[in-house]
N, C-alpha and C positions, 0 to 999 in steps of 0.2 A: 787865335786858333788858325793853323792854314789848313788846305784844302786834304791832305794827307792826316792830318789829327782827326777829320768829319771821317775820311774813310774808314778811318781805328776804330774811332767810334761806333759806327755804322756798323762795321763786323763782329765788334764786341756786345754791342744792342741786338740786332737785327740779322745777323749775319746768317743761322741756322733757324730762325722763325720761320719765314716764308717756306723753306724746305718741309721742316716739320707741318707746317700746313699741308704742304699739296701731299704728302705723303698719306695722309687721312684719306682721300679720293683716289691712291691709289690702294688699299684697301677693299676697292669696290670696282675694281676693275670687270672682277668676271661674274659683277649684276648687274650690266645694264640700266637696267629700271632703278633702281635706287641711285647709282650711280648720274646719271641725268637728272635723278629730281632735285639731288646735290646740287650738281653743275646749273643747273636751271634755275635754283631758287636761292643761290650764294648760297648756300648752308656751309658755317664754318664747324668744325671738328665738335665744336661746343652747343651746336643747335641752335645761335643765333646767325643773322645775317650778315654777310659782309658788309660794313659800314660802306663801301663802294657802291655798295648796289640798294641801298636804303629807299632812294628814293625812284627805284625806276618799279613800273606799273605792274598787278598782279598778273593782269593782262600777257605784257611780253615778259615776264619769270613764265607763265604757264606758257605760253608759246615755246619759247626755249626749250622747256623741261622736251617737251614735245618733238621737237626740229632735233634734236639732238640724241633722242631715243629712234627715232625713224630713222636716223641718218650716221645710227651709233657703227654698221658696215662698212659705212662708205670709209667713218672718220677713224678706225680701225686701223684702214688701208693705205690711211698718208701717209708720204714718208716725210712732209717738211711742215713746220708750225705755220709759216705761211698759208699755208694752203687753205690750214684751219680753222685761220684766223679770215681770210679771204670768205671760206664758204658761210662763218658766222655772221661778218658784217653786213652781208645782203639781208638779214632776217628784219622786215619790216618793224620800226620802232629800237631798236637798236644800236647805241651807242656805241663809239671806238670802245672806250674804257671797259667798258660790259664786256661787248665782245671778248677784248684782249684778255681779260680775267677770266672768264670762263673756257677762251682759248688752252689763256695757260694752266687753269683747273683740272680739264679734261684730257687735255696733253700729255702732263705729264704721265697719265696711266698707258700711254701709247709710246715713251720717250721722244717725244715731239715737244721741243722747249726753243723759245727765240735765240736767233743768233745776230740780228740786231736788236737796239733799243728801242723801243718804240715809247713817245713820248707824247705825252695826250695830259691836257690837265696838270696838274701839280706838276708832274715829271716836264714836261714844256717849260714851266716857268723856271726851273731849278736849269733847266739848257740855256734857255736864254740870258741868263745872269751870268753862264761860265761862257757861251760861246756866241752870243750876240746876234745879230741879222743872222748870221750863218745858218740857224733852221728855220730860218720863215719860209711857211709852206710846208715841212715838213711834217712826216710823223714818226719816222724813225730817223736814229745816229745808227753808223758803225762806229763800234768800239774804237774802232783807231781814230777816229774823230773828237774824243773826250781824250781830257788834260790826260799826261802820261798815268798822275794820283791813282785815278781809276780803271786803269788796266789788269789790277788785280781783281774786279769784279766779273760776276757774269754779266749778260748782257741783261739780265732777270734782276740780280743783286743793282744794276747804275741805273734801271728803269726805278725801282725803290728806294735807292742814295738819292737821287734828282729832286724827287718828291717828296722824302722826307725832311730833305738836308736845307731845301731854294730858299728859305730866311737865314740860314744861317750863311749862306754865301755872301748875302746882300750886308751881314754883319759883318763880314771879312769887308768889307769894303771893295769886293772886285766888281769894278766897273762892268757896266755892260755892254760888252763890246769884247773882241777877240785878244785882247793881249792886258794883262794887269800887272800888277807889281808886287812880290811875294811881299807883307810886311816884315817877317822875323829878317831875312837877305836881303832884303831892295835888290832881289832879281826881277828883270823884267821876265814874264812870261809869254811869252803870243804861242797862238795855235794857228796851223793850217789853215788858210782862208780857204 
């Protein structure tokens, strides 16, 4: 399988899932209240919990719900996903990962959605398999930083290909490190250092 079959895959599995999710949250755009206890307590379309947010505390969910109702004005008025991803991550007890999902939960009701990758967790390890030392320290790629394969995703969809996909790269046999060797061609591929 090379890295362009994971992609097929990926779009034909996964490709409109994600969307169809945050579109549920957008739905509740003009309740506020509801719409925060969502964003606050992972509540998926189904009334279970995001498997992401399983293990983080009643505690910071009900903080969240909260920070994010007081502050539904401010976050209204962004005009970049940064920003609101920035003003999430300070919230005491708070993970990147949290943040970034709730970011992008609540975002989208605003059209505030990443326009790099940001890579935390699972999605890190799937970078580190394709592109080697290259994101140590990091937490975001720009797109134009990942194999040409995935330039047909969004920045949303290669944060989700990385994480879903990072055993199956290490199946491909691509080394870790910046340049591997297509199996089907024996082309060599390198990226950017």
């Amino acid at each position: 399988m090379t890295l362009k079959n994971l992609v097929n895959d990926f779009l034909k599995q996964y490709g409109e899932q994600k969307e169809e999710e945050l579109k549920f949250y957008q739905c509740y755009k003009d309740d506020p209240k509801t719409l925060c206890y969502l964003v606050g307590w992972a509540k998926k379309s189904n009334g279970k919990t995001h498997p992401h947010q399983y293990r983080i505390s009643t505690s910071v969910k009900s903080y969240l719900e909260k920070f994010l109702f007081e502050n539904f004005n401010t976050i209204q008025k962004l005009t970049e996903f940064d920003d609101l991803l920035n003003l999430l991550v300070r919230i005491k007890g708070m993970k990147q990962l949290t943040a970034f999902d709730a970011a992008t939960r609540i975002g989208v009701c605003f059209k505030l959605s990443p326009k790099k990758v940001y890579i935390h967790r699972g999605a890190y390890k799937g970078a580190k398999v394709l592109l080697g030392n290259k994101i140590r320290g990091r937490n975001f790629l720009y797109m134009h930083e990942l194999p040409p394969e995935l330039q047909t995703l969004t920045p949303l969809q290669a944060e989700d290909f990385l994480c879903i996909y990072k055993d199956d790269f290490l199946k491909m046999g691509i080394p870790t490190k910046s340049c591997y060797v297509e199996s089907q061609t024996k082309t060599t591929i390198c990226y950017n250092q």
